[in-house]
ChimeraX commands (.cxc) that place a marker at each C-alpha (Angstrom):
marker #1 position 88.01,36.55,60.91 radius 0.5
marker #1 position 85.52,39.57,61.59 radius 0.5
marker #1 position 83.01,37.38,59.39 radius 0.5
marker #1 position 83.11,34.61,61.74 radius 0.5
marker #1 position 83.13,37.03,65.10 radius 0.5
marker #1 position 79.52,38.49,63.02 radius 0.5
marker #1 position 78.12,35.07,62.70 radius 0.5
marker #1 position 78.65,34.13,66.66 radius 0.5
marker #1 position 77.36,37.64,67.46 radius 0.5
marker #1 position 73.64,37.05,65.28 radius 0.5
marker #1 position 73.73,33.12,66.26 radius 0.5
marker #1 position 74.02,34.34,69.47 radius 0.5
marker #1 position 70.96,37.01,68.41 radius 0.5
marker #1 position 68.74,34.61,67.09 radius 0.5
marker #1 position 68.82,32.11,69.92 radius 0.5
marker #1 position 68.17,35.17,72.31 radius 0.5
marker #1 position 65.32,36.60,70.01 radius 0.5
marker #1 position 63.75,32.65,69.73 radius 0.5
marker #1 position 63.85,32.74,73.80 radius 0.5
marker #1 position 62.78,36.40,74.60 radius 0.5
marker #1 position 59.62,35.60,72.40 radius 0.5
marker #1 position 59.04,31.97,73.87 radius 0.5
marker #1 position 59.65,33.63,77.50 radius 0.5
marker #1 position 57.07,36.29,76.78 radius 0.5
marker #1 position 54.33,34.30,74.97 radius 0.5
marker #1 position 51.41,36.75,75.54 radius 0.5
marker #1 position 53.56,39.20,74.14 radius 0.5
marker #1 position 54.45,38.06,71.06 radius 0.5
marker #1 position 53.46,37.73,67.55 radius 0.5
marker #1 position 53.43,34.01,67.14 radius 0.5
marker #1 position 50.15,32.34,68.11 radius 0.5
marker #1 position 51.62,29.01,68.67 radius 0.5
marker #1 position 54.43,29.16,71.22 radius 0.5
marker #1 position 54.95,25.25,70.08 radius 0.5
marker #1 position 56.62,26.14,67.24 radius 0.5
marker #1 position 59.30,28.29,68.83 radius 0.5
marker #1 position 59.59,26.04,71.28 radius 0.5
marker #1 position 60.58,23.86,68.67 radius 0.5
marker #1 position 63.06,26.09,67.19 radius 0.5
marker #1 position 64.37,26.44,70.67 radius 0.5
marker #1 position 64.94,23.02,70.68 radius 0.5
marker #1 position 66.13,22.66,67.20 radius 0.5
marker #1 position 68.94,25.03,68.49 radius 0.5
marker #1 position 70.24,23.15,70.91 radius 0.5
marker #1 position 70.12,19.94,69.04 radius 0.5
marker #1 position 72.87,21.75,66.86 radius 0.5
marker #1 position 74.03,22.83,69.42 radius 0.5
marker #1 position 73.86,26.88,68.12 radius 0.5
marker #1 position 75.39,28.62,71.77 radius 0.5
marker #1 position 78.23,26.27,71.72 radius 0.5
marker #1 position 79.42,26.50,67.53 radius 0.5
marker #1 position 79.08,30.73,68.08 radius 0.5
marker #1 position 80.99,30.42,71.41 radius 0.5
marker #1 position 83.41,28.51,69.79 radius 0.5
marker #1 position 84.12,30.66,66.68 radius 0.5
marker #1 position 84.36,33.63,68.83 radius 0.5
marker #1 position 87.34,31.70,70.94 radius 0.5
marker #1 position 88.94,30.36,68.19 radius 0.5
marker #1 position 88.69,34.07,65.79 radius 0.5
marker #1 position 89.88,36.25,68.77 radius 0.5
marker #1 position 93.32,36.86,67.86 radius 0.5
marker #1 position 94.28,35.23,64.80 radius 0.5
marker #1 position 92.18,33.30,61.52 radius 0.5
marker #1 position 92.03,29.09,62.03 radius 0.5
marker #1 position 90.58,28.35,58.89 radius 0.5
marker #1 position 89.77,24.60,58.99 radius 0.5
marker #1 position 88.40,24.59,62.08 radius 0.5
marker #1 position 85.93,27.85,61.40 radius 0.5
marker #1 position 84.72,26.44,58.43 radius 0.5
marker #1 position 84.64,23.15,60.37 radius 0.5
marker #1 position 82.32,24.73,62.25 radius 0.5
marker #1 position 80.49,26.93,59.44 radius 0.5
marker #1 position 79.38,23.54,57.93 radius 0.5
marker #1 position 78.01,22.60,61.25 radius 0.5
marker #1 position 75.98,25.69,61.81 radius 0.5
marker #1 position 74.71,25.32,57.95 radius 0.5
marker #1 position 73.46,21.70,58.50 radius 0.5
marker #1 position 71.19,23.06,61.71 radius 0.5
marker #1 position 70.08,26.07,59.36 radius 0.5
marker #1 position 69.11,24.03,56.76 radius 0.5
marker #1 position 66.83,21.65,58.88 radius 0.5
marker #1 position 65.38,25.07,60.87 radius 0.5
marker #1 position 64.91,26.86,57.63 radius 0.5
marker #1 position 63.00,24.03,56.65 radius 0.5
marker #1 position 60.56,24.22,59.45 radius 0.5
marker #1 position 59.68,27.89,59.03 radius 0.5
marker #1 position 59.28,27.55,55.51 radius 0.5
marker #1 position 56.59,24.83,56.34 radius 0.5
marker #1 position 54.87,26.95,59.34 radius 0.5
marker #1 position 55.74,30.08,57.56 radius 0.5
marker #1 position 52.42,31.67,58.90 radius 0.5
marker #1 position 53.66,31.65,62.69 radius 0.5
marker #1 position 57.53,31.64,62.28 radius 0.5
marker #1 position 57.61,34.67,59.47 radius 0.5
marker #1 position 59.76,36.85,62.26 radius 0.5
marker #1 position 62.58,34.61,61.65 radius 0.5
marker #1 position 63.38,34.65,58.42 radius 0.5
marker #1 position 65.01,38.22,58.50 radius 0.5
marker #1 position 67.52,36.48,60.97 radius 0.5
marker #1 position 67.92,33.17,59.16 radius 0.5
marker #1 position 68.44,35.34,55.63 radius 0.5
marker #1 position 71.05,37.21,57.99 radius 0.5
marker #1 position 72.57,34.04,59.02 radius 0.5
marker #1 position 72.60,32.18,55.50 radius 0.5
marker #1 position 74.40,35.34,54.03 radius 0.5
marker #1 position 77.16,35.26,56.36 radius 0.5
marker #1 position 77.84,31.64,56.34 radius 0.5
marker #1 position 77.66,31.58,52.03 radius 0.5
marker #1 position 80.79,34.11,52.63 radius 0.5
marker #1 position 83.14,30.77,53.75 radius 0.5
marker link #1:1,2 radius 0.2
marker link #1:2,3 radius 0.2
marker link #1:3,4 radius 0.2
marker link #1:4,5 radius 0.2
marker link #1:5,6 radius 0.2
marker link #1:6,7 radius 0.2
marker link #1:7,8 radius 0.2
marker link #1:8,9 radius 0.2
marker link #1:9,10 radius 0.2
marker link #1:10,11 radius 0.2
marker link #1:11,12 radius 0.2
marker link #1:12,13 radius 0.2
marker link #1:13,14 radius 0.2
marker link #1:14,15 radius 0.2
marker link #1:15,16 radius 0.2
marker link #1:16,17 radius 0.2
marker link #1:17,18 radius 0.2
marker link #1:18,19 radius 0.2
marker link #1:19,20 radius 0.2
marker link #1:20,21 radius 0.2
marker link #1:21,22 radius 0.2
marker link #1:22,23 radius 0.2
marker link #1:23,24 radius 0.2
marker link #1:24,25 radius 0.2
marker link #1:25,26 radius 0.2
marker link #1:26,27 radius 0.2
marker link #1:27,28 radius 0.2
marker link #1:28,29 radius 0.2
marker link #1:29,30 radius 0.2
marker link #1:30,31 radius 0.2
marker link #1:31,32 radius 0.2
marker link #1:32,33 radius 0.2
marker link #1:33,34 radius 0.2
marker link #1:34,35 radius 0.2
marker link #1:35,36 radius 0.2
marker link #1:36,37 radius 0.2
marker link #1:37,38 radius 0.2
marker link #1:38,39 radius 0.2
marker link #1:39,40 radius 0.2
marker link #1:40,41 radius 0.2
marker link #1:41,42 radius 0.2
marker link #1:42,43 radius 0.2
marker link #1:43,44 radius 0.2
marker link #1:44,45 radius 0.2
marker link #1:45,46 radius 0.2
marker link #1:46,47 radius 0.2
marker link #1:47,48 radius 0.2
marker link #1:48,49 radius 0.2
marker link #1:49,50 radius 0.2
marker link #1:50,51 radius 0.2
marker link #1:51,52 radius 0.2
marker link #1:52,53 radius 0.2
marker link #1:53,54 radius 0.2
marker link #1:54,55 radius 0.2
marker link #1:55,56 radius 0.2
marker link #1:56,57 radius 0.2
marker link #1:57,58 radius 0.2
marker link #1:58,59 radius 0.2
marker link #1:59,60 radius 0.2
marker link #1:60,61 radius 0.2
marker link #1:61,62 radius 0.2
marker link #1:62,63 radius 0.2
marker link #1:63,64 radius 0.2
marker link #1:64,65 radius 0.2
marker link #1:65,66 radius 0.2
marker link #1:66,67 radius 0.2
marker link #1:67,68 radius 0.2
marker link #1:68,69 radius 0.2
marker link #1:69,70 radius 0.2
marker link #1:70,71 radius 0.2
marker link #1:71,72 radius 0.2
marker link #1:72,73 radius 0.2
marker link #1:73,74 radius 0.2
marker link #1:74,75 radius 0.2
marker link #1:75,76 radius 0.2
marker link #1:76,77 radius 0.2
marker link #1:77,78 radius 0.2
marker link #1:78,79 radius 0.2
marker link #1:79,80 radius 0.2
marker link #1:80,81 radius 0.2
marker link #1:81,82 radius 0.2
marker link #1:82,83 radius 0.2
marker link #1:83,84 radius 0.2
marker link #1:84,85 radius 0.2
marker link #1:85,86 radius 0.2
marker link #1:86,87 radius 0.2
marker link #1:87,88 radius 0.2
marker link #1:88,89 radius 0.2
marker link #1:89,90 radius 0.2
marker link #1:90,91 radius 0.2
marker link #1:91,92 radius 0.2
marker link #1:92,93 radius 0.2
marker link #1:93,94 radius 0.2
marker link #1:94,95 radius 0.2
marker link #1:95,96 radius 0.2
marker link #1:96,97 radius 0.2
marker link #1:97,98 radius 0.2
marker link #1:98,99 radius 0.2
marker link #1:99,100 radius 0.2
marker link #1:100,101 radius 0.2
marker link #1:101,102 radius 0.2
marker link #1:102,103 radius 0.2
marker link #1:103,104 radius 0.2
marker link #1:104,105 radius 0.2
marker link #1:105,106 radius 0.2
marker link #1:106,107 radius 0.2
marker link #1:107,108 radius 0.2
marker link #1:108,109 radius 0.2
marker link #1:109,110 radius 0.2
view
């Protein structure tokens, strides 16, 4: 139950840390603002906000177990496919794998 609650709390991290540095291009580290923009968008396809919302709702109280690791495997699928993409623009994206490493050790723990 806290394990889940820690995975909405960095999702919800790494999407704001992917917009703060898209919002404030001239102020960041990455030189091509496309490719965050593309992680941006690779969040919402897989639909990131709504999976960490959820697993905060359904983890508040008590432990659902099919339906967090329901939900787990959902946010896995989107990190595979994003993890993917850094690895191949590696050069511009390197910020994010500390968070992504974050994020891949918490969901191995279901």
């Amino acid at each position: 139950m806290r394990i889940a609650t820690m995975l909405a709390a960095n999702i919800d991290g790494f999407i704001q840390f992917v917009e703060e540095n898209y919002d404030n291009k001239h102020k960041s580290y990455v030189e091509n603002p496309d490719k965050l923009y593309q992680i941006r968008l690779l969040t919402e396809e897989f639909k990131f906000q709504l999976n960490a919302s959820e697993l905060r709702r359904i983890n508040r109280y008590s432990w659902n177990e099919p339906y967090t690791i329901l939900l787990v495997d959902d946010i896995k699928k989107g990190l595979d496919v994003i993890e993917e993409y850094v690895r191949r623009n590696y050069d511009d994206l390197f910020l994010l794998t500390g968070r992504l490493h974050t994020l891949r050790s918490l969901c191995s723990s279901f």
